[in-house]
Structures are given as structure tokens and as C-alpha cells.
N, C-alpha and C positions, 0 to 999 in steps of 0.2 A: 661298410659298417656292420659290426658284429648283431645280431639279434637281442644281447645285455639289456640291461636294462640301461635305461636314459636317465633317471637322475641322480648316477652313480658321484659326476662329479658334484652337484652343488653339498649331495651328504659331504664327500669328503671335505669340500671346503669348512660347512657347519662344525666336521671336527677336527679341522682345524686350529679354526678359530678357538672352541674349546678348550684344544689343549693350549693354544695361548693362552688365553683365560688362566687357566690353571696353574699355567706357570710362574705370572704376575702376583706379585705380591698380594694379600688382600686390600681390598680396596683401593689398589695401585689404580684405577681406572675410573673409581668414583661409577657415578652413573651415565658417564659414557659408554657407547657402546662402539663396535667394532669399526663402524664405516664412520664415526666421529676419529677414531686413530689412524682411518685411512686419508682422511683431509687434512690432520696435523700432517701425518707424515710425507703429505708436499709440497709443504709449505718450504722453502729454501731459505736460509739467513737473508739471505739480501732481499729476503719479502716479492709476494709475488699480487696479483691485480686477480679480482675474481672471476674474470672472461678465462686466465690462460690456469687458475687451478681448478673450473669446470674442467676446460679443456685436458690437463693431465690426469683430471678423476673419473675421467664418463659421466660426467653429469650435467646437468643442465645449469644452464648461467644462473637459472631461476632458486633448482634447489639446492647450488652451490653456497649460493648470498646466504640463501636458511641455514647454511649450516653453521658458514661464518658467522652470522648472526646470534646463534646459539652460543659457540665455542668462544664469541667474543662475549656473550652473558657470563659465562663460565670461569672468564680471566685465562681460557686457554689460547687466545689470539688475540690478538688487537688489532686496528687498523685506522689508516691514516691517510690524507690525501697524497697521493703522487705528486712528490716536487716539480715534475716537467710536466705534467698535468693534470691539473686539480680538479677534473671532472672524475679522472681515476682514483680509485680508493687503494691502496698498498694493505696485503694481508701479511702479517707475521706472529711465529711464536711467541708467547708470553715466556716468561722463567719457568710457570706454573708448564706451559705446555712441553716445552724441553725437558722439567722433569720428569713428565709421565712417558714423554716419547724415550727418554734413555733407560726407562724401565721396561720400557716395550721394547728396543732392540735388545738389552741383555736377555729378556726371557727369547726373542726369538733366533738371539745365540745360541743359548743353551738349545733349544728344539735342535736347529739345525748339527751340532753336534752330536744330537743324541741322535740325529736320523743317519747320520755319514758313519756313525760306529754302528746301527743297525745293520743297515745295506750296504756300507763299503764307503770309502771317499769318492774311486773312480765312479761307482754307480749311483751316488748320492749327484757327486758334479756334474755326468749326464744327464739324469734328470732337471737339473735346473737350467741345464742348457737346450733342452729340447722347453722345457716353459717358455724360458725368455722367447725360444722363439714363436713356438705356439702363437704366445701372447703382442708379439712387435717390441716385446720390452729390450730396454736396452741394460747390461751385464751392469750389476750396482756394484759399489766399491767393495772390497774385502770387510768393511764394517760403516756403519752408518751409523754414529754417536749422534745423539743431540747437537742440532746448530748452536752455535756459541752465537750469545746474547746479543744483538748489534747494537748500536748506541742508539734507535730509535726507538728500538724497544722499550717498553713498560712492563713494569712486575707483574 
């Protein structure tokens, strides 16, 4: 490991985010904040149980519930008993939360466009292939729109 400095990557993530930020609409976000768009965004249409979306967020079961909790004060999720088990709570997008998240993939469209015409397509798509792996993630589909409504959904 190089002599660098060490907290190169959280800055770059901070502007990141930023330029996310930025590129949203005003007040496309309201008063959520970054890691409120990173819990919408794993939530799946067919709704997920708050043990297995700590689990895909690195969070704790604990401060996963608070967030849902919040995002359900919000009207940005809802949630419901699990039909096969009613001790399980089912989390899902609201309308409200699928509109903000399809605001949030088009701005992070547009980023990803503007960084592949920066540095290249070939060295933009290696970069995100060495993240994925970095990180254990798995390769996301060529676009991730807004989950469509499911029927248990509420507005």
C-alpha cells in the first residue's frame, strides 16, 4: 500500500454523493438524505422483510427498523405483515418512494454518461468492474427504473 493518504476514498465518495445531489432535481429528495436513498433503493417490488434489507444494506437489524420507520413516517415505504408469516413485517416502496428513486436513477444516468464520455466507455466499464468486485457486488442491470407499483402497495 502506497504512503497516500488514507481518507482519499471516503472524500471521493462525500463527492460523489454531491454531485448526485446536484444533479437531482431541487428538492427532488426533500429532506432525506443519502443513506435514506440507499435503503429505498433495495427495497425489490415484491417487498422485502427487515432482517434480509439490513442484511443487503450493512446495517444492523436494529438501525435498519429506524430507518424503515422513518421512511414509513415519510410515505416513502410502507409495510405489512407477511402473508406466510405474520410475525414478519414485509417492507415496500410507496408511489411517493418510486417517484424519488426514478429521479435518482435518471440523475445517476446522466453522472454515469458524463463520466464514460470523460474517461472513455472501455475505462469507465473497467472501473466499475473492478468496484463490483472490490466490493462482492453483483453486475446491476443496464438500467434500474423505479419498481412498478405491486398491488399491495399504498400511495
Amino acid at each position: 500500500m502506497s504512503a497516500g493518504r488514507v481518507d482519499v476514498l471516503p472524500e471521493l465518495m462525500a463527492k460523489l454523493f454531491g454531485r448526485l445531489r446536484s444533479e437531482l432535481p431541487d428538492k427532488a429528495l426533500g429532506d432525506l438524505r443519502m443513506s435514506h436513498v440507499r435503503v429505498m433503493s433495495a427495497v425489490p417490488p415484491e417487498g422485502i422483510n427487515v432482517t434480509e434489507l439490513a442484511r443487503l444494506t450493512g446495517m444492523t437489524k436494529q438501525g435498519c427498523g429506524q430507518f424503515v420507520t422513518q421512511l414509513t413516517g415519510t410515505g416513502h415505504l410502507h409495510s405489512e405483515p407477511d402473508p406466510d408469516d405474520g410475525r414478519v413485517r414485509m417492507v415496500f416502496r410507496t408511489r411517493t418512494g418510486d417517484r424519488v428513486m426514478g429521479k435518482v436513477y435518471g440523475a445517476l444516468e446522466r453522472m454515469e454518461s458524463d463520466f464514460a464520455a470523460q474517461v472513455g466507455e472501455r475505462r469507465y466499464a473497467t472501473f466499475k468492474k473492478v468496484m463490483m468486485e472490490l466490493t462482492g457486488s453483483a453486475p446491476a442491470p443496464a438500467s434500474s427504473p423505479p419498481a412498478r407499483t405491486a398491488a399491495r402497495r399504498r400511495t
